[in-house]
N, C-alpha and C positions, 0 to 999 in steps of 0.2 A: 475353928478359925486358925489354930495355928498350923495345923498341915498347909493350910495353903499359900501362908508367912515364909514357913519355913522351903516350900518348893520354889519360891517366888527369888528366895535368899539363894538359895541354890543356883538357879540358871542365873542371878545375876554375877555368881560368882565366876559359872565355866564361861559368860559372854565375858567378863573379863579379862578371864586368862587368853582367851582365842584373842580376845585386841591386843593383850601383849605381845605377841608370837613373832622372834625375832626376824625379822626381815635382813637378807644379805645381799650386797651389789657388787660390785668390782668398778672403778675407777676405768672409762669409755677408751675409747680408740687414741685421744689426746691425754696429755700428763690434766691433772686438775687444779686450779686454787682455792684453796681452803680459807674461809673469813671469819672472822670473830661475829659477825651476824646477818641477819637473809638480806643480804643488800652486796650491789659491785663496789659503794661506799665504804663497806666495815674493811678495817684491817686485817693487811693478806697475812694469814697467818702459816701456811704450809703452802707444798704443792709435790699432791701427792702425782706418785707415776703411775703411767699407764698398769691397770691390770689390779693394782693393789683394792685389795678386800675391805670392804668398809659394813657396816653396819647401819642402816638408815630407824634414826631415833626416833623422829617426829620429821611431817612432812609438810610446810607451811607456803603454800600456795605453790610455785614454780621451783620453788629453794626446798632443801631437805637439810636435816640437822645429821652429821655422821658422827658415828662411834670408829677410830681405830684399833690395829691391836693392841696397841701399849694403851687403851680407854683414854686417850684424847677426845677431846667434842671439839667439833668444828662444820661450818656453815659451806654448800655449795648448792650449782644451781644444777637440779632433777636431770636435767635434758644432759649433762655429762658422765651420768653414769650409766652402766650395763647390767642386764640382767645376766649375763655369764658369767658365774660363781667361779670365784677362784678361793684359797684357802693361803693363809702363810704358817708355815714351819713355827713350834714354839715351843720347839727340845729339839738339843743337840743330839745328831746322831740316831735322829727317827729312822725307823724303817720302813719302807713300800717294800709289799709280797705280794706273791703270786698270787696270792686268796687269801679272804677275810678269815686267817687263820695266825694265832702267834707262835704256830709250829711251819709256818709253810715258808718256803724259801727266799731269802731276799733277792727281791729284782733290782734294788738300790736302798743307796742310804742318802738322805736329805739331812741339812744341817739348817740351825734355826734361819729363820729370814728367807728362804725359799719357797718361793711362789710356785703355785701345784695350780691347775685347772682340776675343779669337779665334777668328775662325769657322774657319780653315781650320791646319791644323801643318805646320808647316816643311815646302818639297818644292823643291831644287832652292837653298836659301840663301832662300825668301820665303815672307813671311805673308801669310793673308789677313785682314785687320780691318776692326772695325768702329768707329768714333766713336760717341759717346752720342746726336749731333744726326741718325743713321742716314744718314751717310756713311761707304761702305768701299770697301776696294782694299787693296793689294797694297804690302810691305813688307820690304826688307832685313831677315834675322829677327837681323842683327846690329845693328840700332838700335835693338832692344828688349831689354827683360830681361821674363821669363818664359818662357821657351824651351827 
């Protein structure tokens, strides 16, 4: 009896882990406001810009609860954000290269607080992005946040 205790414990642990699995959005086509809770009632507490990376917590009915970079929480409604993953800078002086490589040539240098488009998802510890002036390459996916 206890193998099957113990299998039982098991899968309840990996369905766990897979319902924790960070979810990433970007901030839609318009800047957003952010509320102290799922209602246009709760106090406006931010208002985030177009593009900026958020993190979706919990998702309670039409409203989603967001994580930002600096791990603020704050409330907005679902239908304002975007499934096109963007990433913000979070070390001065990061490097984008040519290739997921920390010998291969810089194509640029990003300073924190720069907002990158992700073409490509974490493989091996690198990203692939893009800059808005349509320069891209290859990034430590530990000097960004959205990830």
């Amino acid at each position: 009896m206890t193998i099957p205790r113990f299998l039982l414990s098991a899968a309840c642990v990996l369905a766990s882990a897979s319902a924790h699995a960070l979810e990433f959005k970007s901030v839609g086509a318009a800047s957003l406001i952010l509320y102290d809770a799922p209602s246009l009632k709760g106090a406006r507490l931010f208002v985030a810009p177009r593009g900026m990376p958020v993190e979706v917590v919990l998702t309670y009915g039409e409203w989603v609860k967001l994580r930002d970079a600096a791990g603020d929480l704050a409330w907005a409604e679902a239908k304002s954000l975007s499934t096109r993953r963007n990433v913000v800078v979070r070390s001065a002086n990061a490097k984008v290269r040519g290739a997921a490589d920390a010998d291969a040539n810089p194509v640029m240098s990003a300073d924190k607080g720069v907002l990158l488009e992700l073409i490509d998802p974490p493989a091996a510890g690198w990203i692939k992005v893009r800059h808005r002036d349509g320069i891209s390459g290859y990034m430590r996916a530990a000097d960004v946040w959205g990830v």
